[in-house]
N, C-alpha and C positions, 0 to 999 in steps of 0.2 A: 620167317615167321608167317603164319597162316594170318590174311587180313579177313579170310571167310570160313566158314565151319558149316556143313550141315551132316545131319542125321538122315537113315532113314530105318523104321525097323516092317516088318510083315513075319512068317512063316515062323521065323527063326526067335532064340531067345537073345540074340547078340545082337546089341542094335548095330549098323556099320555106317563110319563117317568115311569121311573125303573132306580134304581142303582146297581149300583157293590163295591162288598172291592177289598181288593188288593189279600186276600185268595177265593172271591168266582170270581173274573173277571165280567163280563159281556156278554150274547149272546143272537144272534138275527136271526129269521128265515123271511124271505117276502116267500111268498108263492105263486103260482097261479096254475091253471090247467096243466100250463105244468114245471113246475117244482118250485125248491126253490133256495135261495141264501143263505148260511147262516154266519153270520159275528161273531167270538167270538177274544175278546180282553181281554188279563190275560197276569201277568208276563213282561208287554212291548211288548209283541208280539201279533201280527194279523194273527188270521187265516183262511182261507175262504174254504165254501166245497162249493159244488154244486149238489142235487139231481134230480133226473128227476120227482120225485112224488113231492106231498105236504108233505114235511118232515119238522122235525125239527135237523136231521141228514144228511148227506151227502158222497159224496166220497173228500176229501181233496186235494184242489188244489194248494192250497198257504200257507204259515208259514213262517213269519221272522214281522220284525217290519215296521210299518207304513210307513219309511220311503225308506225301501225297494220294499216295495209297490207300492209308488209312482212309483221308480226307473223302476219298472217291467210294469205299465203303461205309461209312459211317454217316455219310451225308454232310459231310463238315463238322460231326458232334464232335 
């Protein structure tokens, strides 16, 4: 049983998933010419890097859980 799900759609009318267990997580790169975002969720925790190339790696900006997350956009609202 999948403990992660995501999506992604562009071009196509079919959007296409991918799973994660709870041993392998899940991750995800968006890419463009000027750089990437990359999002990987394992363990409860979320972690986000940011490259300047089209990577599927990054330099690591953020680590803690989702809800911390929130908290670090939001401003604590």
């Amino acid at each position: 049983m999948a403990t992660y799900y995501g999506q992604v759609k562009g071009n196509r009318d079919t959007t296409a998933t991918r799973t994660g267990s709870k041993n392998s997580g899940i991750k995800a790169s968006v890419q463009s010419y000027n750089g990437s975002i990359i999002v990987s969720l394992y363990n409860g925790k979320c972690e986000i890097e940011i490259s300047k190339e089209s990577s599927f790696y990054g330099e690591k900006v953020f680590s803690g859980t989702i809800q911390e997350l929130e908290k670090v956009l939001t401003g604590g609202k």
